[in-house]
Backbone as JSON, one array per atom type, in Angstrom:
{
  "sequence": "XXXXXXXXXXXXXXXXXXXXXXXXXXXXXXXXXXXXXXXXXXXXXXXXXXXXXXXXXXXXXXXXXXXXXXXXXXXXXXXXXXXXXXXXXXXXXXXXXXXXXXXXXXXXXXXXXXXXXXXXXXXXXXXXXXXXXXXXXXXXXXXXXXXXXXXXXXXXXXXXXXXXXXXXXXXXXXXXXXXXXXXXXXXXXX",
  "N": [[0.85, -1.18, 0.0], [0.41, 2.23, -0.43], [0.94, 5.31, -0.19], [0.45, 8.43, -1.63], [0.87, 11.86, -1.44], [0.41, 14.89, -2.55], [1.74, 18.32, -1.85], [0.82, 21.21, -1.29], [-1.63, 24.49, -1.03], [-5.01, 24.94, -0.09], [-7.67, 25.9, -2.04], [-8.98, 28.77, -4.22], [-7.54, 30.48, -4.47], [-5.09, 30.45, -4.5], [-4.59, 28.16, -6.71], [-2.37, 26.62, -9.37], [-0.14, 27.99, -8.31], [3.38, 28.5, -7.56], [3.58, 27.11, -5.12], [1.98, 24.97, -5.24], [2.6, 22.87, -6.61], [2.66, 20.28, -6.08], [-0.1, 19.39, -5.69], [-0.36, 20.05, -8.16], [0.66, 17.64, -9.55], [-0.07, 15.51, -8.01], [-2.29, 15.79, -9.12], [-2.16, 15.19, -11.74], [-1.5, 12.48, -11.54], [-3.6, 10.91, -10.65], [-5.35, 11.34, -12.6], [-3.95, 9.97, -14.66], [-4.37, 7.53, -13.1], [-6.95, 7.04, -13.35], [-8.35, 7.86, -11.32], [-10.52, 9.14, -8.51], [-9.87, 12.67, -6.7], [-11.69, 13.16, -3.96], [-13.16, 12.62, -1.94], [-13.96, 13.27, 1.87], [-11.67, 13.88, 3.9], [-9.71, 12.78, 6.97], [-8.17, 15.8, 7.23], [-8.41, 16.5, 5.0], [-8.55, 15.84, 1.17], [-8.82, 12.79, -0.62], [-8.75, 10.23, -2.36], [-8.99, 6.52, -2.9], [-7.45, 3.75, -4.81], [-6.58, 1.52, -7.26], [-3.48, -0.47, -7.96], [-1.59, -2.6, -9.85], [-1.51, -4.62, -8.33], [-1.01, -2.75, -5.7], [-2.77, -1.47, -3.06], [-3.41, 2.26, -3.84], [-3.58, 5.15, -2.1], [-4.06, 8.71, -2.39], [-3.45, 11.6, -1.61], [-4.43, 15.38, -0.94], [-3.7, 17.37, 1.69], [-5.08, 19.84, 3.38], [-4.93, 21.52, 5.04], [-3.26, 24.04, 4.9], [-0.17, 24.93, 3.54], [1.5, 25.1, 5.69], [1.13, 23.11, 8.12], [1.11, 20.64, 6.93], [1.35, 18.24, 8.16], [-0.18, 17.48, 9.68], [-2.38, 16.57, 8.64], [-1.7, 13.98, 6.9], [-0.35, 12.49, 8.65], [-2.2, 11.6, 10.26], [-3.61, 10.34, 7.86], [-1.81, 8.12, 7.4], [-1.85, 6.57, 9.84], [-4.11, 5.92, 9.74], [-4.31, 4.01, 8.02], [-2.47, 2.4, 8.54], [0.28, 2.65, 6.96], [3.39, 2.83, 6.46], [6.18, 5.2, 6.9], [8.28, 4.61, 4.55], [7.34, 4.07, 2.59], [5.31, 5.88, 1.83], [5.19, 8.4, -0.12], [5.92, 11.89, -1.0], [5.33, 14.49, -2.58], [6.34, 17.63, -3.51], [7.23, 21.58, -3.97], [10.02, 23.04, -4.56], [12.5, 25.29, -4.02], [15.46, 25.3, -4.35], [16.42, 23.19, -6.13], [17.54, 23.01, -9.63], [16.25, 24.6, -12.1], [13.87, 23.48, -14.34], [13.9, 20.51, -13.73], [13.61, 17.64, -11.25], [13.94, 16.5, -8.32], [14.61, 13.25, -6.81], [14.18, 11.96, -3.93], [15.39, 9.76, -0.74], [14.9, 10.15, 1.87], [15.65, 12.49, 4.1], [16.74, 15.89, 4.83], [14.0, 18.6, 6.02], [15.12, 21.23, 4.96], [14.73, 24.54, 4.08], [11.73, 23.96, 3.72], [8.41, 24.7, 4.83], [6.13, 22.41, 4.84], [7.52, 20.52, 4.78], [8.81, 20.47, 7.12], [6.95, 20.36, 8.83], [5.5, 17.48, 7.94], [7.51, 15.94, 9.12], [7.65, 16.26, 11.6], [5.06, 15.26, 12.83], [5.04, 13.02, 11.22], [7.37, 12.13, 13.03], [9.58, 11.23, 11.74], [12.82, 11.59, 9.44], [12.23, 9.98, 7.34], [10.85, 9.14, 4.42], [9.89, 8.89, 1.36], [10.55, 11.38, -1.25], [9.58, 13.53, -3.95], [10.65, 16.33, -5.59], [9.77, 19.24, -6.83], [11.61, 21.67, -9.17], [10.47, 24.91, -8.93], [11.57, 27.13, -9.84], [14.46, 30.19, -9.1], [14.12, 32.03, -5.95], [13.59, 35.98, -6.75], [16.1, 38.42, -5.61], [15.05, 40.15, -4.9], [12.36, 39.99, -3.67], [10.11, 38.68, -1.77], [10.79, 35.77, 0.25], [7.89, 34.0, 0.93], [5.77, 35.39, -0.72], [6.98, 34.87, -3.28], [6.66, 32.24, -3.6], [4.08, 32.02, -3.44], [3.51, 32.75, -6.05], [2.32, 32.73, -9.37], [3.51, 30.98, -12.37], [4.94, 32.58, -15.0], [4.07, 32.49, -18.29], [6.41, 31.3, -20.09], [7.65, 29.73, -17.67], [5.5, 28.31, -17.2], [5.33, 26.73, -19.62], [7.63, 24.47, -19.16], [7.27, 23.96, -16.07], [5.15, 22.27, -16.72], [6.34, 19.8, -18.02], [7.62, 19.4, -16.19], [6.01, 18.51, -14.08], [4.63, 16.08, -15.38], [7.24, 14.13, -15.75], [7.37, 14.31, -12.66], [5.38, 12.81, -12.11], [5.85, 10.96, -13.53], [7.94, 9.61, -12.29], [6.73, 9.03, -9.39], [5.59, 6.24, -10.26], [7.77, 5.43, -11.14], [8.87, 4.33, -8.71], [7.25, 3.06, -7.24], [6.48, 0.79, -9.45], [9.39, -0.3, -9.17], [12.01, 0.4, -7.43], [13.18, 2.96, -5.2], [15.83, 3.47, -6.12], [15.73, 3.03, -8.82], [14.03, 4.95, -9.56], [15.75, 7.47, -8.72], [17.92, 6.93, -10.52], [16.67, 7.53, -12.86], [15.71, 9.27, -12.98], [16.66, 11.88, -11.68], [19.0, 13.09, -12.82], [18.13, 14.43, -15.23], [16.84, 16.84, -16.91], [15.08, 19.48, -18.49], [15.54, 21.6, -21.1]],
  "CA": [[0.0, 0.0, 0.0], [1.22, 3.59, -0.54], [0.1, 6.79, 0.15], [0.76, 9.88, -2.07], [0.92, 12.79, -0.69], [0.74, 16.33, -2.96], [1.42, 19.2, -1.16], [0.02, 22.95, -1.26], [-2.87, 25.26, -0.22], [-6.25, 24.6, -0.78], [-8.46, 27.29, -2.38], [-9.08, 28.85, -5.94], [-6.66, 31.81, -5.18], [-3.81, 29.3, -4.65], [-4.1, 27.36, -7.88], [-1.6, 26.92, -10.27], [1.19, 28.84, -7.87], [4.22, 27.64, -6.94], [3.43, 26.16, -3.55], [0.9, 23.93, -4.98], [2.74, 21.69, -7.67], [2.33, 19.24, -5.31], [-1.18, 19.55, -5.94], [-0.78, 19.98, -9.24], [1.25, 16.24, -10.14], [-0.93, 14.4, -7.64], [-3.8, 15.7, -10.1], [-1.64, 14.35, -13.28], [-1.04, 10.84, -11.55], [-4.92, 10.74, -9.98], [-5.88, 11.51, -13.72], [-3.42, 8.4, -15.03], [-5.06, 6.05, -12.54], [-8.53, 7.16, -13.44], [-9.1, 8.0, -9.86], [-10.83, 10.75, -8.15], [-9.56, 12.57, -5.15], [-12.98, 13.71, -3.62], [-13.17, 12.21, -0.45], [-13.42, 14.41, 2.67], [-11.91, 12.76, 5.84], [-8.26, 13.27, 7.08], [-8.47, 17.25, 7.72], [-7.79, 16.65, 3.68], [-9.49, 15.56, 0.52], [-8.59, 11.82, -0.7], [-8.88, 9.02, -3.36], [-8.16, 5.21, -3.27], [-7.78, 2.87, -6.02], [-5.16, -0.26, -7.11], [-2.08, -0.38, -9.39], [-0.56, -3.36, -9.84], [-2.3, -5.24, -7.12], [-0.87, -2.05, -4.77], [-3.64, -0.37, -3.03], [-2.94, 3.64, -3.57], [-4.26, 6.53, -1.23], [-4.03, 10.11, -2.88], [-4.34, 12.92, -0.75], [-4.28, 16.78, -0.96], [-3.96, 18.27, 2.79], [-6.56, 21.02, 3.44], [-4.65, 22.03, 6.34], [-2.39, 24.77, 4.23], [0.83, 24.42, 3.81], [2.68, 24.5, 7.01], [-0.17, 21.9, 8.55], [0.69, 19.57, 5.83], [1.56, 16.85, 8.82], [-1.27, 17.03, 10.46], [-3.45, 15.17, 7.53], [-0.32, 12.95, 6.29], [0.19, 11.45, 9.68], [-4.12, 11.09, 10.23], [-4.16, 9.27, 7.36], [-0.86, 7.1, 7.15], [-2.13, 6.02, 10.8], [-5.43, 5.3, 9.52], [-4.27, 2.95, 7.24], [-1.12, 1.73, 8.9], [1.36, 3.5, 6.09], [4.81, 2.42, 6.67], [7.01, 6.12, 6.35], [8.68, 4.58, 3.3], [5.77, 3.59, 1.25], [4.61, 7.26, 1.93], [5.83, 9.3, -1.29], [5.48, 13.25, -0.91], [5.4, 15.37, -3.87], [6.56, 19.09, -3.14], [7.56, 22.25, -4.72], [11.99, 23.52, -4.06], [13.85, 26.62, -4.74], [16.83, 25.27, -4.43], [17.06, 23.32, -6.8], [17.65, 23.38, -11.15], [14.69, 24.63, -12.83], [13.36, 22.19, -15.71], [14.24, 19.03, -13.29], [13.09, 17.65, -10.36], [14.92, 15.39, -7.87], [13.86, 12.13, -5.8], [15.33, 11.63, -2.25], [14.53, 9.34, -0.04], [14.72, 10.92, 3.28], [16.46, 13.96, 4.31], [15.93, 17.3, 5.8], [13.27, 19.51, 5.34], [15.64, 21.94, 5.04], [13.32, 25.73, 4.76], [10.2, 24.29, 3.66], [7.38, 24.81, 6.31], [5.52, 21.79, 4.41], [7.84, 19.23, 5.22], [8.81, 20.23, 8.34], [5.08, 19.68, 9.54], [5.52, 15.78, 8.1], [8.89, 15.37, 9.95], [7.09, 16.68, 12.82], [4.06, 14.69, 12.95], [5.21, 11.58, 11.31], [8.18, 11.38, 13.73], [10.87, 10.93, 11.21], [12.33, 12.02, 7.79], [12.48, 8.68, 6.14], [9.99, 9.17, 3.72], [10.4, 9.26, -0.32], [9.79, 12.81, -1.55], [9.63, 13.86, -5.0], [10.86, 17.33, -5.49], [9.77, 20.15, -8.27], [11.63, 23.1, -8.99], [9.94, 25.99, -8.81], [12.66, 28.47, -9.94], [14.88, 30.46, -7.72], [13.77, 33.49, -6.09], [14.88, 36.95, -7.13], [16.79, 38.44, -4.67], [14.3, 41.53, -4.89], [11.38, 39.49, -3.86], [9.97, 37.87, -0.1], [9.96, 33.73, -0.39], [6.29, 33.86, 0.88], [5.37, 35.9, -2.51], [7.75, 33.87, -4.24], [6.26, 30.47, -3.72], [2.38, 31.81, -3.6], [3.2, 33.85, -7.12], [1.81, 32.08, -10.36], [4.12, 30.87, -13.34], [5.21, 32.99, -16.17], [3.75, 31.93, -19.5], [7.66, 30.53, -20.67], [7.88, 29.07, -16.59], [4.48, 27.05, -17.07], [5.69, 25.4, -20.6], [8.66, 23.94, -18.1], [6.67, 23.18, -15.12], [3.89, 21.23, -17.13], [6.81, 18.95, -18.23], [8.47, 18.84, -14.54], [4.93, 17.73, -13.52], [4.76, 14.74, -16.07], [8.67, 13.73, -14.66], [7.42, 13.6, -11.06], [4.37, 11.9, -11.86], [6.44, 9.4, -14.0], [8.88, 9.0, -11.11], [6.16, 7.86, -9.15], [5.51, 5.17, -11.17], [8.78, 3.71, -11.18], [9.34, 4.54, -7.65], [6.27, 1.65, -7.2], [7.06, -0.49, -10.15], [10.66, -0.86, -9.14], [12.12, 1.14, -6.23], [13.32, 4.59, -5.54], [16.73, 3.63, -6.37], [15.75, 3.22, -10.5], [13.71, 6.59, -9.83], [16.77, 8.19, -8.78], [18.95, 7.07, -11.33], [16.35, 7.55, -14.23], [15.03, 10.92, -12.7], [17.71, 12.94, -10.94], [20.05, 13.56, -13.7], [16.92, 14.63, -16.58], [17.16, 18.22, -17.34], [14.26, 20.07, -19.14], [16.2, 22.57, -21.51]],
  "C": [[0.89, 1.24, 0.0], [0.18, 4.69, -0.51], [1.22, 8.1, -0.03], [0.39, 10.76, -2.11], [0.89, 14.19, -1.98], [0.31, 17.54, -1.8], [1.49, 20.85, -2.02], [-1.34, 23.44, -0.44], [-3.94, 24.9, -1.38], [-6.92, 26.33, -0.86], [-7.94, 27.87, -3.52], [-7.85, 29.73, -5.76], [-5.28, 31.31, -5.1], [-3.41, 28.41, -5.69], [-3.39, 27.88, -8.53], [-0.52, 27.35, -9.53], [1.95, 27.67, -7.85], [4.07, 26.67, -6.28], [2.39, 25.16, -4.1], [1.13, 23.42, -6.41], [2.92, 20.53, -7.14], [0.86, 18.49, -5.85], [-1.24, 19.2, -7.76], [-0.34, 18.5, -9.75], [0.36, 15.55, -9.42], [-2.4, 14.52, -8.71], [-3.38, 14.97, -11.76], [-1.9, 13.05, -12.73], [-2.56, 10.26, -11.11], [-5.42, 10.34, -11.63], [-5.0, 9.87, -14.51], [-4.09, 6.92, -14.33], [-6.14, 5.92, -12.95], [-9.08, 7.27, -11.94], [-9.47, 9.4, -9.39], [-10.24, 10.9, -6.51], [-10.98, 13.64, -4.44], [-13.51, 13.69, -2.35], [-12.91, 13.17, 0.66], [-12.92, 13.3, 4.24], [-10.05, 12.89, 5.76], [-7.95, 14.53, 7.43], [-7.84, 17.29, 5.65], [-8.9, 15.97, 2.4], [-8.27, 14.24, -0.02], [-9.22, 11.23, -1.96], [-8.43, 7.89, -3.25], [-8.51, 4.31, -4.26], [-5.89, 2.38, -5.54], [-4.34, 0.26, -8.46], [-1.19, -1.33, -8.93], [-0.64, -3.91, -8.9], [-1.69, -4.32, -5.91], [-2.25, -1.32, -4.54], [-2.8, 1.51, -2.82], [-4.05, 4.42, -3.16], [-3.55, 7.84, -2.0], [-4.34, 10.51, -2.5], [-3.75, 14.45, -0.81], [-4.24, 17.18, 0.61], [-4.86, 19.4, 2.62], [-5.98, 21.76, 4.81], [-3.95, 23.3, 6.2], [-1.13, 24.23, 4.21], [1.58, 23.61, 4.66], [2.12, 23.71, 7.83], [0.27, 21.04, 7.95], [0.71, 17.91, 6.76], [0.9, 16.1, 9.31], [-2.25, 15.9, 9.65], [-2.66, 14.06, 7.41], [-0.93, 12.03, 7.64], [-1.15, 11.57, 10.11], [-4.09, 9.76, 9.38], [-3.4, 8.21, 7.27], [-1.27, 6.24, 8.72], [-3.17, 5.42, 10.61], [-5.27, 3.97, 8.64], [-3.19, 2.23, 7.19], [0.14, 1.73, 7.82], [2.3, 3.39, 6.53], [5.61, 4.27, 6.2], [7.54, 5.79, 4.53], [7.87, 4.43, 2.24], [4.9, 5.22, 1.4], [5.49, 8.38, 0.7], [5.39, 11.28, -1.66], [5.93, 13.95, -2.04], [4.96, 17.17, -3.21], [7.23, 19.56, -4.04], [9.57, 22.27, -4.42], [12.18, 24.38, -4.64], [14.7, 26.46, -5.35], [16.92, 24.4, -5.35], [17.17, 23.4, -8.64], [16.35, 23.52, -11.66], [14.56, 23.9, -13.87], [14.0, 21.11, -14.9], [13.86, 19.13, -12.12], [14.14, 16.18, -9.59], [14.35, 14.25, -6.64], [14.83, 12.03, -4.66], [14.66, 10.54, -1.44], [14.56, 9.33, 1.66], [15.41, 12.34, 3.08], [15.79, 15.35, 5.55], [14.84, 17.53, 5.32], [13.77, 20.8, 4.75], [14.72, 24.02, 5.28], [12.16, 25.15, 4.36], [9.5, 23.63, 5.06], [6.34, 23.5, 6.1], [6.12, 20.08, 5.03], [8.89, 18.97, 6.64], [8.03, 20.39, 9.33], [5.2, 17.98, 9.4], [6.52, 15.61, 8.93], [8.09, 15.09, 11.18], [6.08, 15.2, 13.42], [4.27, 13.25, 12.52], [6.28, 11.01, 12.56], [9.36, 10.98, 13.4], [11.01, 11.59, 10.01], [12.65, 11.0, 7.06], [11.46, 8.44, 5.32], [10.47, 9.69, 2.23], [9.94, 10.68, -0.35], [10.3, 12.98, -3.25], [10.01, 15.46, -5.05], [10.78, 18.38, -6.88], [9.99, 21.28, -8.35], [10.72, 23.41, -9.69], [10.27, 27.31, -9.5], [13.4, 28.8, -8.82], [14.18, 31.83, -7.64], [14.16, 34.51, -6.31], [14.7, 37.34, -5.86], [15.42, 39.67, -3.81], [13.06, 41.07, -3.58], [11.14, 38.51, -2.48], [9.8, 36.17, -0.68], [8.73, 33.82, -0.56], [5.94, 34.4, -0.43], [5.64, 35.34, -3.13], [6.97, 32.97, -4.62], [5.12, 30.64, -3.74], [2.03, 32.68, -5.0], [2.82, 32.31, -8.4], [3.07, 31.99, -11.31], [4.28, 31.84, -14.48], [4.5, 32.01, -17.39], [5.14, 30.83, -20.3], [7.84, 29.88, -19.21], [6.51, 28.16, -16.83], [4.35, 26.26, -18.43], [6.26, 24.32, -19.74], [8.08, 23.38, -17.45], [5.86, 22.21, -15.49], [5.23, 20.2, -17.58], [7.5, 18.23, -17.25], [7.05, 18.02, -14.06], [4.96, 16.43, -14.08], [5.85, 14.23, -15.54], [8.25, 13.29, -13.35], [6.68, 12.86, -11.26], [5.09, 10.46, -12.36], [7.17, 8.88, -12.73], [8.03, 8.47, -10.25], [6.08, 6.7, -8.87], [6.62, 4.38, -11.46], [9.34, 3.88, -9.58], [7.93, 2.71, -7.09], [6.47, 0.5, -8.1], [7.9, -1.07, -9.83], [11.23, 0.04, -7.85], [12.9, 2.7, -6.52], [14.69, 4.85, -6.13], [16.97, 3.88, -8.46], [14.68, 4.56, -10.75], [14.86, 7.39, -9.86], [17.33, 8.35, -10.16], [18.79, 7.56, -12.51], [16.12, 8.99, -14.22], [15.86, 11.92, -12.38], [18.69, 13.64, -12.02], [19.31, 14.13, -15.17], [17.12, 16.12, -16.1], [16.03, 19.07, -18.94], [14.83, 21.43, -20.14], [15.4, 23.52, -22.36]]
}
């Protein structure tokens, strides 16, 4: 069983930003399964369906961002979710724009998103998928940064970083995170 995680803020004036390409790949890979995430229960909205005789949980938090632990660790308890079989899909600054990078633990380092799961699950041994974002200009507050919308030439890019994480995924379950890494980490959107 697995349980994937997109994180961002819920609510219309939040779509599309930064902070919520979390949101946006769990809606690519929901849309590949044919599953809906509709479900209210978790302090979050939900979907389950099968792949590959795995049952998968899809969930959006509803908690905002920096909450994101509080739902995660609701529902990975509810359904006895092992940390590693828990796959989080988040936005990053830091790092290369047009690529996205798989880890499978680590810090949270600044985001407020995944140091709510640390928190609440208790550990950081959990897969995470990671999608730059861009970096910020220097001019410019993070918070704005990460709740500002894409450029028209930044959301060609991101719509192809989205497809990437969602694929990674998919071989992060077919096969493990180590042939995500190797296939995903080094891809470069030019």
């Amino acid at each position: 069983m697995y349980l994937i995680v997109g994180l961002g803020n819920p609510g219309r004036k939040y779509e599309k930003t930064r902070h919520n390409v979390g949101f946006d790949a769990l809606d690519i890979i929901a849309a590949k399964l044919n599953a809906d995430i509709k479900k209210v229960k978790f302090k979050g909205i939900y979907g389950e369906t099968r792949y590959k005789g795995n049952k998968i949980i899809l969930l959006k938090p509803e908690t905002y961002m920096n909450a994101s632990g509080i739902s995660l660790a609701e529902c990975a308890k509810f359904y006895g979710i092992k940390p590693e079989n828990i796959i989080v899909l988040v936005d990053d600054i830091d790092i290369q724009f047009g690529s996205i990078r798989i880890k499978r633990n680590g810090s949270a380092g600044t985001h407020n998103g995944l140091k709510s799961i640390i928190q609440h699950l208790g550990t950081s041994e959990f897969p995470r998928v990671k999608i730059a974002v861009n970096q910020k200009p220097s001019y410019m507050d993070l918070a704005d940064f990460v709740l500002s919308k894409f450029t028209d030439n930044e959301r060609k890019i991101i719509e192809k970083e989205l497809e990437l994480a969602s694929d990674a995924v998919f071989e992060i379950i077919d096969n493990n995170i180590e042939s995500a890494m190797n296939i995903f980490n080094s891809q470069t959107i030019g």
